[in-house]
C-alpha angles and dihedrals in degrees: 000000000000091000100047090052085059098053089048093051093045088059093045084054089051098044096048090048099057090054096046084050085062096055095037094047089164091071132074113246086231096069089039090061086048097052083045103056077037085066093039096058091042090057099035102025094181089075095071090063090081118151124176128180115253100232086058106043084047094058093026107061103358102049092042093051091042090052089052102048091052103043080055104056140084102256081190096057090039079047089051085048113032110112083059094040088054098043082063098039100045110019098038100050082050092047092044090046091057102036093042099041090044085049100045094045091056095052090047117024095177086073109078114243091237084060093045086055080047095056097045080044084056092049092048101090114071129210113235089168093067098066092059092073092070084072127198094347087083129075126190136166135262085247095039083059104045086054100055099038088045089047099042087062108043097035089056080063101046097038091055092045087053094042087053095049086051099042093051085048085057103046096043102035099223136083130185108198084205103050082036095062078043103062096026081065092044089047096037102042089027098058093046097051085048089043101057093038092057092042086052094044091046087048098047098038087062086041085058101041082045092049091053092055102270097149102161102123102191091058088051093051085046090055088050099050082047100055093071095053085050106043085045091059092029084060105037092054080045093059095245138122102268090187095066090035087062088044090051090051104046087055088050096052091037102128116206107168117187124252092280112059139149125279091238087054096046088050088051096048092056105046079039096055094034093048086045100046082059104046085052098039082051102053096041092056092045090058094049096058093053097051078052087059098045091062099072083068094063096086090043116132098222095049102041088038107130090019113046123207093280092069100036087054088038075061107050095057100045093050087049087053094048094055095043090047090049089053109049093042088059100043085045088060096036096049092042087062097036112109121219106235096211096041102023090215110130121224097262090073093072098030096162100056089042091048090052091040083047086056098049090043087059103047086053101064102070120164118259154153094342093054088044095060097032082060097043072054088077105123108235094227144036134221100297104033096272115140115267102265116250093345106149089037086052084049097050089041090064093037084066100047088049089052099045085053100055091039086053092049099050103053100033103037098059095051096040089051108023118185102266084194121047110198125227113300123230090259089052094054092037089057090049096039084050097055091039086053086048090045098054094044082049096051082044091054088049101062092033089062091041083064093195097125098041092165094070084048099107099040092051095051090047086049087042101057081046088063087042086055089051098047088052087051093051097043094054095041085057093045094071099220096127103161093029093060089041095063095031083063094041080061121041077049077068092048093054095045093051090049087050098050085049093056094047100055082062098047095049091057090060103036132030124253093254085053097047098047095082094068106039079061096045089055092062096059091045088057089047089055100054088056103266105132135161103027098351092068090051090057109115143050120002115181118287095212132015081265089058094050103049089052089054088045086044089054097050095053107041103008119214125261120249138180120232104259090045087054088051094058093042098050089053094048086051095055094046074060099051096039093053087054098054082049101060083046091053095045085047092051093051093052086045089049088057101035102055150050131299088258095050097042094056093050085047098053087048087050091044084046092055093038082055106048094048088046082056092047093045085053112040078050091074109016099260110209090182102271111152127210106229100044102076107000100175089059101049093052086053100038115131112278115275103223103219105137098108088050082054090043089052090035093062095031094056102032096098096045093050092042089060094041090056085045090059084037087054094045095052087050091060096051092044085066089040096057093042085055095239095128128030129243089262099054080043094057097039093053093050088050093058086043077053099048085042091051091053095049104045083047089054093049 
């Protein structure tokens, strides 16, 4: 139960943290998800005592983020760089390993010097990853990128291979420099042949599934997240590496299709890609918040006993000044020889501007999640039984480097390499999702008033009011009244619901509550069609007595049979309903409109504007003469039978087809703004990718 409280509270900590990153835009999410898991462990101090065995923090958040990571990169850009690429990943963890753990030993004796080499080891792997989270305010180069992507993945690697050397030194007390090259090949070359056979076998064994005719592609996308997990423990019993077999594999399995693919492949990219952005979004928050929740025990006696805050911290710095030294002394070496291979010029012809590329490149690389769980890794006890010596100091230690990093990295990258292109803002792509949306009612209108097709006539107008809905949506999102259109909306819902309970009250004295719940369902579903959701679809009638209600909830459950013409008539009754309802919204937001400020008026005609075009919809649907529910309600529920099956049997036929075709409409609109140069490539590109999402979606339905 304890367990499954922690991981409660670890989501908790997750969720709350991607919605305060929203509000505090100047901070990385990574630091608010370590201030996050800070106050978790200050309110429930028990979380922080968190200990995790190493095998399985090591395949349950490490495997999964290298195989990521490196089914998610260019192996031929890593191919172009990868001298360079190797020179980080390999030379400068060993260099940081000697220079830190020397360093590290000497400030603080009591730590072996086999567990000071496991700490640098720790701070070897960077987290690119991080960075992104600054967002647009950050600008690297193609090279710069290629570096750090390339490095992350290979240093995490390397870094774990050389922690696991150092570890097993201090835990054993002994280290033969001989039986220790023996096994680092069998481990190193080992784990990535198994690695790429495994990676080939996983890859072949779906192309074969796919090619006979296996098409599921959740359950593709299942057997993917669950290859890392398996190669990880396959390679490890086999005495492996199983790190740099999951990192084999991953590159293997990266899948990278041209620009002309197959539907089928297109669909499992992007469930691929989606199911996999959570899992490591997930995990690396995860792993944030408990570095947060490491930090309480900083100022804990038993743990700064024989050193005192003042030299822990005194540590902290000057390790993080070690590894940033070391690195940038090594990227300013490597990028001074490097030759350029379209201009042919090395670095040390223009030794300002690589010094000050080496420098960003530094910065960005801070130390992150990975360190964070290869350190968490630390075994409690030794051979023997002894406690494992300095370990939470060592922990707390690397916390610190991995903070001041980030912290490092947050305030100084953003103003040494500034975005020199600052993408379309959210009002940008509002105004031009508002006039493609404009453009595409108009070009429905359009059709629907030519008449040359009559029988897509239903379905048109249905697909129609949707874009209406959409239109509404968009023009209140870029107005910026957030909070005024929250509670014009909160209110005219009141309205509606007064009006309906009105009308019911009327209805009830003429029918009995078994004959009205039909339609009190049935409007539900009209006001769902015409694009209300969420509170909106509930408004109406609710039950005026415990035997009303149990009829409405009756219905739901298991609904009454009807014949058709009795449909017919109840599905027009329903929609006199819902029209009067959109009237007396209509009649409340213009009182609102002159009775108001400038602000509120012009989120109250937006909100007029959509009432009356789905008031139009709901009438044009059935062919409204202007007959109104409530004033004589015995009538209406007698009235002579509306014959509209034939316009609900083309309405469902032809909805799809419509739908796409308003899609394809939508779409040429957006290139016709494109080519006239209204609107850039990258609102262009944005716009198709939420027709895209729509189209799925609707396809899916």
């Amino acid at each position: 139960m304890e367990s499954f409280e922690l991981i409660l509270i670890l989501l908790a900590c997750v969720i709350i943290a991607s919605v305060l990153e929203q509000v505090i835009r100047r901070v990385s999410l990574p630091l608010v998800q370590i201030a996050i898991g800070l106050v978790a462990a200050l309110l429930v101090p028990h979380v922080a005592e968190v200990h995790i065995k190493s095998e399985l923090f090591l395949v349950l958040f490490i495997a999964p983020l290298l195989f990521n990571e490196a089914r998610e990169s260019s192996k031929r850009e890593l191919w172009d760089n990868l001298p360079s690429i190797l020179s980080l990943a390999i030379g400068l963890v060993v260099i940081t390993v000697l220079v830190v753990g020397f360093a590290l030993h000497w400030m603080a004796p009591s730590i072996p010097l086999a567990a000071a080499f496991a700490c640098a080891a720790a701070l070897g792997p960077t987290d690119a990853a991080a960075v992104g989270a600054l967002g647009s305010t950050v600008s690297l180069s193609k090279r710069q990128k290629v570096l750090l992507s390339g490095e992350s993945l290979i240093n995490d690697a390397s870094g774990v291979v050389c922690f696991q050397f150092a570890i097993a030194a201090a835990v054993t007390g002994a280290f033969s420099l001989v039986d220790a090259s023996v096994t680092f090949a069998i481990l190193f070359f080992g784990g990535i042949a198994f690695g790429i056979a495994a990676g080939f076998a996983a890859f072949f064994s779906m192309a074969f599934l796919r090619m006979r005719g296996f098409e599921n592609n959740v359950v593709h996308v299942l057997y993917e997240v669950f290859t890392p997990f398996l190669v990880f423990l396959l390679a490890e019993a086999i005495g492996v590496s199983g790190i740099l077999a999951v990192v084999a594999a991953g590159l293997v399995m990266a899948r990278h299709t041209s620009r002309l693919t197959t539907t089928s492949q297109a669909r499992l990219n992007l469930v691929s890609n989606g199911f996999w952005e959570i899992i490591v979004y997930l995990i690396n928050g995860v792993i944030f918040v408990l570095l947060g929740m490491q930090l309480p025990q900083a100022m804990s006696p038993a743990i700064t006993e024989g050193y005192g805050p003042g030299l822990l911290i005194g540590v902290i710095l000057v390790v993080t000044l070690l590894v940033m030294l070391v690195r940038f002394v090594w990227v300013s070496a490597t990028e001074l020889a490097h030759r350029d291979k379209q201009t042919g010029a090395r670095g040390s012809a223009h030794v300002h501007k690589t010094l000050k590329d080496a420098l960003v490149t530094t910065i960005a690389g801070p130390k992150g999640a990975v360190t964070l769980s290869i350190i968490l890794t630390i075994p409690l006890t030794v051979e023997g039984g002894a406690a494992f010596p300095e370990r939470s100091f060592i922990i707390l230690v690397t916390a610190g480097v991995i903070l001041c990093t980030l912290v490092i990295a947050d305030l100084t990258l953003a103003r040494l390499s500034p975005s020199k292109h600052v993408g379309a803002t959210e009002e940008e792509i509002g105004r031009a999702e508002v006039t493609v949306l404009q453009n595409t009612i108009a070009e429905l209108e359009s059709k629907i008033a030519q008449g040359t097709h009559p029988e897509f006539e239903p379905a048109t107008r249905a697909v129609w009011a949707g874009y209406r809905v959409r239109l509404f949506r968009a023009q209140l999102d870029l107005s910026g009244c957030g909070d005024i259109k929250a509670r014009l909306i909160q209110e005219t819902y009141k309205v509606q619901q007064k009006r309906a309970e009105e009308l019911e009250a009327q209805i009830v004295a003429h029918v009995s509550p078994k004959e009205a719940a039909p339609y009190y369902d049935l409007l539900r579903r009209v006001r769902g069609s015409v694009g209300y959701y969420d509170q909106g679809v509930r408004i109406g009638p609710r039950g005026s007595g415990l035997r009303s209600r149990f009829h409405i909830w009756r219905q739901r459950i298991e609904p009454q049979k009807v014949t058709s013409e009795k449909a017919e008539l109840m599905y027009y009754q329903t929609c006199l309903f819902a029209i009067e309802l959109e009237r007396v919204a209509i009649e409340y937001l213009e009182g609102v409109e002159a009775a108001s400020d400038e602000e509120t008026a012009r989120v109250a005609r937006v909100c007029i504007e959509e009432h009356q075009g789905t008031m139009q919809a709901l009438e044009e649907r059935v062919g409204y003469t202007g007959e109104q529910p409530g004033v004589d309600a015995g009538r209406l529920f007698d009235s002579s039978s509306v014959m509209l099956s034939e316009k609900f049997k083309l309405m469902s036929e032809y909805m799809d087809m419509v739908a796409a075709g308003a899609f394809a409409v939508e779409l040429d609109k957006i290139s016709e703004l494109q080519t006239q140069g209204v609107i850039g490539d990258d609102i262009a590109q944005q716009l198709r990718q939420n027709v895209y999402v729509l189209q799925m979606n609707a396809e899916s339905a």
